[in-house]
C-alpha positions as CSV (number, residue, x, y, z in Angstrom):
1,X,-17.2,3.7,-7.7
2,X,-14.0,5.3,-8.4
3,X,-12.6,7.7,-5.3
4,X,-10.6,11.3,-5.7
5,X,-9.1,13.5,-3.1
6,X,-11.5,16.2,-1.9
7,X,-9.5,18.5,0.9
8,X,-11.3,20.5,3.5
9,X,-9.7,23.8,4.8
10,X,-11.1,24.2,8.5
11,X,-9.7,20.2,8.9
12,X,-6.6,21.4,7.7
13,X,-6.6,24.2,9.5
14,X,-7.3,22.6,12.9
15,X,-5.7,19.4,12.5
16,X,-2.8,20.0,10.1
17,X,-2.4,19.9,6.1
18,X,-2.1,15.7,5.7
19,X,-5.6,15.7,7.6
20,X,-7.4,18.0,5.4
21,X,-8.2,15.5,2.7
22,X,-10.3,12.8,2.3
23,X,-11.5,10.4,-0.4
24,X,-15.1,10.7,-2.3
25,X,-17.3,9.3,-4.8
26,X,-16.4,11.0,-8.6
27,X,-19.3,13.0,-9.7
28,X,-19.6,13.2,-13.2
29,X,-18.8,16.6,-13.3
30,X,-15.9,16.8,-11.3
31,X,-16.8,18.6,-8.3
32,X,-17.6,17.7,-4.7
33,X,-20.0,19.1,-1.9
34,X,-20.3,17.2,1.0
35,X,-19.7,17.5,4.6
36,X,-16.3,16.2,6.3
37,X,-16.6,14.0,9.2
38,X,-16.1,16.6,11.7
39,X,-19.1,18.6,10.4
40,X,-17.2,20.9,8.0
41,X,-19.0,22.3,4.3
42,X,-16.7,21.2,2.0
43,X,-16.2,22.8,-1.8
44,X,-13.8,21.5,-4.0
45,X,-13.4,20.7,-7.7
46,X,-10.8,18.5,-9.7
47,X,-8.7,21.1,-11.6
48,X,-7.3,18.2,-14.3
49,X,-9.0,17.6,-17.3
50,X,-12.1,15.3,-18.0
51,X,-10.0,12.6,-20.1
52,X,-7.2,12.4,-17.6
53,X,-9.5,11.6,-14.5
54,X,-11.5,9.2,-16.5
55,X,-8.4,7.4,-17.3
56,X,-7.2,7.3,-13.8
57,X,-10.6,6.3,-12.4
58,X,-10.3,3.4,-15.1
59,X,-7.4,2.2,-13.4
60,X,-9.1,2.4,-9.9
61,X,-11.8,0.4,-11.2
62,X,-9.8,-2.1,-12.3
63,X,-8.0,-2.6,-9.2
64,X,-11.4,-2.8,-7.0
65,X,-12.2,-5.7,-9.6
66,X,-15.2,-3.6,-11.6
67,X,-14.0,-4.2,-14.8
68,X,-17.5,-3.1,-16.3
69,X,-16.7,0.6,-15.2
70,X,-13.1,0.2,-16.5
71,X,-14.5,-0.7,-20.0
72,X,-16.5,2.5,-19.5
73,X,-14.4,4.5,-18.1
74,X,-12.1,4.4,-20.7
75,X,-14.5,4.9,-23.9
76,X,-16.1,8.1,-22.3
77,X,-12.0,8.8,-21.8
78,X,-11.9,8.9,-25.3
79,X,-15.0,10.9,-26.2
80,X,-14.0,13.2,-23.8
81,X,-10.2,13.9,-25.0
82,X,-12.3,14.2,-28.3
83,X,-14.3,17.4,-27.1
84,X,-11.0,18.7,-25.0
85,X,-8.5,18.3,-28.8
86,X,-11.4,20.0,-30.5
87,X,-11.5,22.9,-28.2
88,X,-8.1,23.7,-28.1
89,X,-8.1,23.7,-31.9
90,X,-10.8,25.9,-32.0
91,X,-9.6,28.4,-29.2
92,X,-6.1,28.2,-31.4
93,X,-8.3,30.0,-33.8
94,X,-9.9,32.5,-31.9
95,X,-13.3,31.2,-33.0
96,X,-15.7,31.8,-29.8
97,X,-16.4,29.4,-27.0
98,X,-20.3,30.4,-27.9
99,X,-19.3,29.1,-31.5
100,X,-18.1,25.5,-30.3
101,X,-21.0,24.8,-28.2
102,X,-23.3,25.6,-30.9
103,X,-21.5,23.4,-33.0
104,X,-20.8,20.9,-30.4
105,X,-24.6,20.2,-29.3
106,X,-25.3,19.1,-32.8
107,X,-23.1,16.0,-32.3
108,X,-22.4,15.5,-28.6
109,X,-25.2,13.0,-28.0
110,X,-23.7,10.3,-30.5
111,X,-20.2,9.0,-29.8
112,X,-20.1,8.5,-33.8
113,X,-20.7,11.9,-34.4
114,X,-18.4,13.0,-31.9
115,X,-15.6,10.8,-33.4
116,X,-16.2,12.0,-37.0
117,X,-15.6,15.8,-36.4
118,X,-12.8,14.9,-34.3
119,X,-11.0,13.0,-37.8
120,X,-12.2,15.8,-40.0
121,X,-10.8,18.2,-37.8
122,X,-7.7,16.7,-36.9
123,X,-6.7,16.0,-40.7
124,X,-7.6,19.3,-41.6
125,X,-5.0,20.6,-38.8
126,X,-2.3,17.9,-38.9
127,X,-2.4,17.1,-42.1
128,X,-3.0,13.1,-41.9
129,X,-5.5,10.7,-40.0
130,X,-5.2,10.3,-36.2
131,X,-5.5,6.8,-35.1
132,X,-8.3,5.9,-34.2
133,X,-9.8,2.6,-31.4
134,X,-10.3,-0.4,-33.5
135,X,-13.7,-2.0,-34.3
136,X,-12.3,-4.5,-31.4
137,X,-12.5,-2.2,-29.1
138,X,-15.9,-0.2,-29.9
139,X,-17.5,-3.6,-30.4
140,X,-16.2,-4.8,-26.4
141,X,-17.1,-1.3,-25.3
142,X,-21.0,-1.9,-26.9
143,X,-21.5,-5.2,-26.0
144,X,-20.6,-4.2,-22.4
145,X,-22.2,-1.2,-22.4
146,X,-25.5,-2.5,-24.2
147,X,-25.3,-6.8,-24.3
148,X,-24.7,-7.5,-20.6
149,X,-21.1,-8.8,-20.9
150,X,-19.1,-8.9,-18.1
151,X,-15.6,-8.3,-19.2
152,X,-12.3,-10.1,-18.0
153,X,-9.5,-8.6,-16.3
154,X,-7.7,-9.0,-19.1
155,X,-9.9,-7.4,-21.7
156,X,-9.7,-4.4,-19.4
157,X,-5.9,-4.8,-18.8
158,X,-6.0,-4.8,-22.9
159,X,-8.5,-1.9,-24.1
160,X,-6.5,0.3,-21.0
161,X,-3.2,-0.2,-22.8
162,X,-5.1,0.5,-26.6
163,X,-6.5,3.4,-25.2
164,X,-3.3,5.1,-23.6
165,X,-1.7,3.9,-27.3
166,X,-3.7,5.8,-29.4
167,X,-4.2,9.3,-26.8
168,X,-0.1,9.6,-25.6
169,X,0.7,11.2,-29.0
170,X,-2.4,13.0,-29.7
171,X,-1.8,15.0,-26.3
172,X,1.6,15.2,-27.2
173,X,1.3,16.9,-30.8
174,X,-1.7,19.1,-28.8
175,X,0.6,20.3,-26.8
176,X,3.6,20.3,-28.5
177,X,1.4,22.6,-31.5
178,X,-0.6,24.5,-29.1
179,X,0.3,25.0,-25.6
180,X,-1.3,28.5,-25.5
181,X,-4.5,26.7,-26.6
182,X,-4.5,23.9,-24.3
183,X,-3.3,26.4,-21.4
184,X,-6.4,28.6,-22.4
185,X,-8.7,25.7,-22.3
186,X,-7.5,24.2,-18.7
187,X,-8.4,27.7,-17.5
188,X,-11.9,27.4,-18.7
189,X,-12.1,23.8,-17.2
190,X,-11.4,25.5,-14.0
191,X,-14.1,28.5,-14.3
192,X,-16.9,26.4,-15.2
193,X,-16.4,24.0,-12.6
194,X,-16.4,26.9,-9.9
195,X,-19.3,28.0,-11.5
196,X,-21.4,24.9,-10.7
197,X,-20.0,25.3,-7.1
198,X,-21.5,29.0,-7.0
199,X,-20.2,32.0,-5.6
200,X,-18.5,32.6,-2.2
201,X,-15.0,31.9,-0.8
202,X,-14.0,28.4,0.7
203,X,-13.8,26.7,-2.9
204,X,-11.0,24.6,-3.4
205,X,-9.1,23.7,-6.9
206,X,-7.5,20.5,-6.5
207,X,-4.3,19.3,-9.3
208,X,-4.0,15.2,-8.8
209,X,-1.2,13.4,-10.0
210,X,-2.5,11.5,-12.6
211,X,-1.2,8.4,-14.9
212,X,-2.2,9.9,-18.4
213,X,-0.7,13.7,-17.9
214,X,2.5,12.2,-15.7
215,X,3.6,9.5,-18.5
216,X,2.4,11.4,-21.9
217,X,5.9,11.3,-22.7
218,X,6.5,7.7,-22.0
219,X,7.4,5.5,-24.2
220,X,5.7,2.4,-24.2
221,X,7.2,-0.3,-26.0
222,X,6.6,-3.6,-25.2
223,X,5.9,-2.7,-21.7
224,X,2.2,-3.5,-20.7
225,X,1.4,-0.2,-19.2
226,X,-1.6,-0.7,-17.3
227,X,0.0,-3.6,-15.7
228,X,2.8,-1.5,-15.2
229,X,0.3,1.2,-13.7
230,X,-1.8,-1.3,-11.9
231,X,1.4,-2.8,-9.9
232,X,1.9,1.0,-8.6
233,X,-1.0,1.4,-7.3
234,X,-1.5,-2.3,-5.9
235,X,-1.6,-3.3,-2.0
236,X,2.0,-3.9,-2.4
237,X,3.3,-1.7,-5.1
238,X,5.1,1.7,-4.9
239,X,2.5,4.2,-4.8
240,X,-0.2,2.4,-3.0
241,X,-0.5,5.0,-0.1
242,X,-1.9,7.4,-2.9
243,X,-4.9,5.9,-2.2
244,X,-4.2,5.4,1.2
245,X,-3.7,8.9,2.2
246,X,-5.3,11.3,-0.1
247,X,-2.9,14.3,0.5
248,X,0.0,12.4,-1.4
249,X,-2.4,12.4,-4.4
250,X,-2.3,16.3,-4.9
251,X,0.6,18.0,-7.1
């Protein structure tokens, strides 16, 4: 399972800043109560948005050697970048959160579904067709997902660099169109997650550094990105104490 900072204040406050954070288990909504090793409630949430932290946990996953999760990781990357470009195109607008959800719940339990009013939308905003995964990759994702497969490093490696491909413009034109939008939409990221956490002080808002939001400008080429990425990260490579110590993690 994937790991992401989570930061306790009293640790930091009795120990110093570095050795208020510590590494968890991803919960699939983002947000993390537990108890430090030195007895301390902790309250956090990941302020970045769904797709990004998918993507990044893909990464992970790939260099712990579960390149089942990657494969999953990565498609619900997708489906969720879908829900986050149709928000901000809908709070663009000013059509009602209420309105989207209503709207939303009719498709969100069929990734085909999802992906449909995603293209509709897009081409009615944009003007022409976003790309879109191949029937390559849907077909790897399913027969992981569904047939059993156990997929290769390299078919990870491959649907990783496919999947930053077709989302590093599609951010970019989001943002680039819509940055009051997106800026109103990574607020509401950040209430609802509270929410779940309830009410009281002590509830900490972490921003990571991660790969997708850091390189949307980057040019690919005929790099291999998530080898690229996955050298970083490695035992050896240039940013391996991110993982190491936590506290280098946040931005």
């Amino acid at each position: 399972m994937a790991k992401f900072p989570v930061f306790c204040a009293e640790c930091a406050v009795e120990r110093g800043f570095s050795h208020g954070y510590y590494l968890a288990d991803l919960r699939d909504d983002f947000c993390f109560e537990l108890r430090c090793r030195y007895g301390h409630d902790v309250k956090c949430f990941l302020g970045n948005q769904g797709h990004e932290i998918l993507f990044q946990a893909s990464v992970y996953s790939i260099l712990d050697g579960c390149y089942r999760d990657a494969i999953l990781f990565l498609f619900s990357c997708v489906d969720s970048f879908y829900e986050y470009a149709l928000r901000v195109i809908f709070s663009d607008r000013g059509l009602d959160d209420d309105i989207f959800k209503a709207c939303w719940e009719d498709v969100s339990q069929q990734s085909e579904r999802r992906r449909g009013a995603f293209v509709f939308l897009w081409v009615r905003t944009f003007g022409g067709c976003p790309e879109l995964l191949s029937d390559k990759w849907v077909s790897l994702r399913n027969t992981v997902a569904h047939g059993g497969k156990i997929p290769t490093r390299q078919e990870a490696v491959d649907f990783g660099n496919a999947v930053f491909d077709m989302l590093r413009p599609q951010i970019a034109a989001l943002l680039s169109r819509f940055p009051d939008a997106w800026r109103t939409q990574d607020e509401r990221v950040g209430r609802e997650r509270r929410m779940k956490l309830g009410d009281g002080s002590g509830i900490s808002r972490l921003f990571c550094s991660m790969i997708l939001s850091e390189f949307v400008g980057f040019g690919r080429g005929n790099l291999n990105y998530i080898e690229y990425c996955l050298d970083f990260y490695s035992e050896s490579g240039k940013f391996a104490d991110l993982r190491k110590d936590p506290s280098r993690f946040i931005r």
